[in-house]
matplotlib code that plots the C-alpha trace (Angstrom):
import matplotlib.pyplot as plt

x = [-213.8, -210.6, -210.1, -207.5, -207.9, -205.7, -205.7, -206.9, -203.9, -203.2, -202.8, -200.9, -198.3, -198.6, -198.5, -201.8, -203.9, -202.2, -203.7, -207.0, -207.0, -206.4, -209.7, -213.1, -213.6, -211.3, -211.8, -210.4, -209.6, -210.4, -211.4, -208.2, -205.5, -204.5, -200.7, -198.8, -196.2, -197.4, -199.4, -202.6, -202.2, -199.4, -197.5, -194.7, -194.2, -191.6, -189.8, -187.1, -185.3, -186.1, -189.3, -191.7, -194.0, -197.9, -199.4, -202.9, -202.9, -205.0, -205.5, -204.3, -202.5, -202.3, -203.8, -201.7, -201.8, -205.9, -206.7, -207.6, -208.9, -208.3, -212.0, -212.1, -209.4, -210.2, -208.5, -207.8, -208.8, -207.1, -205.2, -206.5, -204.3, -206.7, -205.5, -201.7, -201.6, -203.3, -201.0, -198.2, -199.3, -199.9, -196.6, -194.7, -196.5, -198.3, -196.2, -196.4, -198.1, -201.4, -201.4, -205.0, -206.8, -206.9, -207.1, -210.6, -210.7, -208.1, -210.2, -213.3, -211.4, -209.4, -212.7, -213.9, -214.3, -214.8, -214.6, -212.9, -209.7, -210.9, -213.7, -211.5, -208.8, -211.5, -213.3, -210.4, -208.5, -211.8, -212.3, -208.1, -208.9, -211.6, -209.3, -207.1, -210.0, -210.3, -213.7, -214.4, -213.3, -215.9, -215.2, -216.1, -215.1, -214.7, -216.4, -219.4, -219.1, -218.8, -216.1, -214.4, -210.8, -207.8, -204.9, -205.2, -208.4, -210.6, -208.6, -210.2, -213.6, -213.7, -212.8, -215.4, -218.2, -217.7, -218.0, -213.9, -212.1, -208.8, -206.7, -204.4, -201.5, -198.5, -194.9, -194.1, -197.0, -195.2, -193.1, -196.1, -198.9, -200.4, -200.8, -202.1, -205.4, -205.8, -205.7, -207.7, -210.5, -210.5, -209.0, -206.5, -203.4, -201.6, -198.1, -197.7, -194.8, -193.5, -192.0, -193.1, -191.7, -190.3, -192.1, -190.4, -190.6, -190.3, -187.9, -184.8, -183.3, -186.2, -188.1, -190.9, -192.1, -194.1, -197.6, -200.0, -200.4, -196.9, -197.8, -201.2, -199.6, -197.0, -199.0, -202.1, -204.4, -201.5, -201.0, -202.8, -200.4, -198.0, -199.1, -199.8, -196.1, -197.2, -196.1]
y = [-117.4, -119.2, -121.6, -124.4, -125.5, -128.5, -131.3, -134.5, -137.2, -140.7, -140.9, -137.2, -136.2, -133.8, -130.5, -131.3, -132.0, -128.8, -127.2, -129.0, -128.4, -124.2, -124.3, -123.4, -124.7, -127.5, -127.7, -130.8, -129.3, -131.9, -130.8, -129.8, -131.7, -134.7, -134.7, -138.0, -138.7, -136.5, -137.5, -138.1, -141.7, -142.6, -141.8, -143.1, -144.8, -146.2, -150.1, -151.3, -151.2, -147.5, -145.8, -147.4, -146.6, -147.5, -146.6, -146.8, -148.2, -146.1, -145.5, -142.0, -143.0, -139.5, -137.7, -134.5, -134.6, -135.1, -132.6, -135.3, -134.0, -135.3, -136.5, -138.4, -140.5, -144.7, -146.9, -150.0, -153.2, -156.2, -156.8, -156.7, -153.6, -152.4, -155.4, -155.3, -152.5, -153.3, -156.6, -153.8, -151.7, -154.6, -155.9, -152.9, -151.5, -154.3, -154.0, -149.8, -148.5, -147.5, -149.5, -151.6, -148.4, -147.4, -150.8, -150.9, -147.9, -149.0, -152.4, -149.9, -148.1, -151.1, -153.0, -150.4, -150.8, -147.1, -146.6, -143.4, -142.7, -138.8, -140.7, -142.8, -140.4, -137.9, -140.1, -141.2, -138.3, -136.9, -139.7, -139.5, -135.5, -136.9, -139.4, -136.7, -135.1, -132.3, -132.2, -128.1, -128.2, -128.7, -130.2, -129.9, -130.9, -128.2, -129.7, -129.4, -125.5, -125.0, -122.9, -121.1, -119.9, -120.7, -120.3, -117.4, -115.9, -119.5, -119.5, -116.3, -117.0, -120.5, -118.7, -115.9, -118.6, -119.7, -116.6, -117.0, -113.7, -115.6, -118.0, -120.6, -121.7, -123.8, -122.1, -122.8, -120.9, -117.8, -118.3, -117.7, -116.7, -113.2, -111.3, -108.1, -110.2, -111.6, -108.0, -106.8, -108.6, -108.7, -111.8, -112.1, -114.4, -116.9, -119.2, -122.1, -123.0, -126.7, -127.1, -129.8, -131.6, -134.9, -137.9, -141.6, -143.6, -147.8, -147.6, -144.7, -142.4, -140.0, -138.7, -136.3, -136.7, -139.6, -140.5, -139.4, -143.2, -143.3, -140.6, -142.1, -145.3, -143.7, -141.5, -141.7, -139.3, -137.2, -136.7, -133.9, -132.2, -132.9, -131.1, -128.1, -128.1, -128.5, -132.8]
z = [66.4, 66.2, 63.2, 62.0, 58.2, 57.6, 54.6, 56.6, 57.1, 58.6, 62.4, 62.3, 64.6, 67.9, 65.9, 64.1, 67.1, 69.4, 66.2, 66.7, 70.8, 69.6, 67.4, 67.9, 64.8, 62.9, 59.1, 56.9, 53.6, 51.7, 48.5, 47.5, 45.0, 46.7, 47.1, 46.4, 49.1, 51.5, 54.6, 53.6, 53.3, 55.4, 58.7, 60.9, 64.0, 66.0, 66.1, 67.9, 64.3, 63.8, 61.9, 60.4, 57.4, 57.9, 54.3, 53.2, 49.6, 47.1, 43.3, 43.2, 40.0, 37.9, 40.5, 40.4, 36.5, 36.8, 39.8, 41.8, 44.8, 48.2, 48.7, 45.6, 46.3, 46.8, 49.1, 47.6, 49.3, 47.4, 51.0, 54.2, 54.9, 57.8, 59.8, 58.7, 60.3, 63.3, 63.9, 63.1, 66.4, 68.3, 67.7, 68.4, 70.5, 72.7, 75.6, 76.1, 79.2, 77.4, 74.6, 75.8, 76.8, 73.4, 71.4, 71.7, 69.7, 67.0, 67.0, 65.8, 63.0, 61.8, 61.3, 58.7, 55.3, 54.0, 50.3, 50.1, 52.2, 53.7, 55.2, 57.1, 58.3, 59.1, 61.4, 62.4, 63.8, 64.9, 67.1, 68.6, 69.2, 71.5, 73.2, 73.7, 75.8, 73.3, 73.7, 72.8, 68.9, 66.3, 62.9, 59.4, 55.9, 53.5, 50.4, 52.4, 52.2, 47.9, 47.7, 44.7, 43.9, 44.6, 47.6, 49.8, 48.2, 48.7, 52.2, 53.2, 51.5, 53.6, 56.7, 56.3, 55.3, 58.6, 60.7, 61.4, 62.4, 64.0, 61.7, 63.1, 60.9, 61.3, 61.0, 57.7, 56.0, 57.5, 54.3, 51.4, 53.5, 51.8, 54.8, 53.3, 52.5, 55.4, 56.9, 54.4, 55.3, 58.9, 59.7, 62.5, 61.9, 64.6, 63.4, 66.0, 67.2, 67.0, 70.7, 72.6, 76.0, 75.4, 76.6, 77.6, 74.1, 73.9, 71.5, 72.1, 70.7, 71.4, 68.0, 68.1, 64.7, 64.4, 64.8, 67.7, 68.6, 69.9, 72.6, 73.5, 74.2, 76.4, 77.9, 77.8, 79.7, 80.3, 76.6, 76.5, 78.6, 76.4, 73.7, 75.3, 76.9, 80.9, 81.7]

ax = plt.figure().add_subplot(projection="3d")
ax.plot(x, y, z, "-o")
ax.set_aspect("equal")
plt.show()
């Protein structure tokens, strides 16, 4: 049984659902330290003046120094940021081939008032894996599993909980992964490579590292495709 584990994130890039699309099983580690600046809260996408930021706000103040963990963390709602960034997409993306087959679904999400940011992003991602037509993949959140220690050795006890004997990683785990454990216990390892086809864009030059929307919007029912390299 093949298996992704990945912290859950805002609208990811490509590389995080060809991950998904690999799975039999995709976990959201999400009881893990929340990382400030990272992706859980934010991602990128593209304007006619370059890359743009969309950021959830939360109150992750002092979360590395408290052990926050990712599932903990609040969104903050003093501003209607949910339809900022709606306008945001509209704006930029209003006139891309596929942008109204897939507003209904950002109209859904957008309208949402969750509490704490995993449940958003979970739901969320979930639901774009399914408009990517990655129907096969089945989800779950780690916290639900009550896991103990730390790194590789909670890795491996989250993957056998599970009944996993393949592990899908990206690349740069390749760098601190400990191999000899995952051998140890049975547990097959797999790096994915980051080489995807390009794809026409609004706004040129071409840049494959922003969010998923951008290649829905382009694409869409052809995205699939070009994650898995065949356009």
């Amino acid at each position: 049984m093949k298996c992704v584990v990945l912290q859950p994130s805002y609208i990811p890039w490509r590389g995080v659902f060809d991950q998904i699309r690999r799975a039999d099983l995709f976990v959201f580690y999400d009881d893990v330290q929340y990382d400030k600046h990272g992706w859980r809260n934010r991602n990128q996408i593209k304007t006619p003046t370059g890359k743009q930021w969309l950021t959830i706000p939360v109150s992750a103040k002092g979360a590395v120094k408290e052990h926050v963990r990712i599932n903990e963390v609040p969104m903050v709602w003093n501003k209607a940021w949910n339809q900022e960034h709606l306008r945001t997409l509209r704006q930029h993306y209003g006139k891309a081939p596929y942008f109204k087959a897939y507003e209904p679904l950002l109209e859904q999400y957008y309208s949402r008032h969750d509490a704490l940011l995993a449940d958003f992003t979970v739901d969320f991602t979930t639901a774009l894996a399914r408009a990517l037509n990655i129907e096969h993949t089945r989800f779950l959140r780690s916290s639900t599993l009550g896991l103990s220690g730390v790194k590789s050795d909670r890795l491996i006890q989250l993957l056998q909980s599970v009944g996993a004997d393949h592990y899908i990683s990206g690349p740069s785990a390749k760098d601190y992964i400990e191999a000899d454990k995952f051998d140890a216990a049975g547990i097959r390892l797999e790096f994915v490579s980051y080489d995807y086809p390009e794809y026409p864009q609004l706004y040129p030059p071409y840049d494959p590292a922003v969010s998923i929307l951008d290649l829905l919007f382009m694409t869409g029912d052809r995205a699939l495709k070009y994650i898995m390299g065949e356009p």
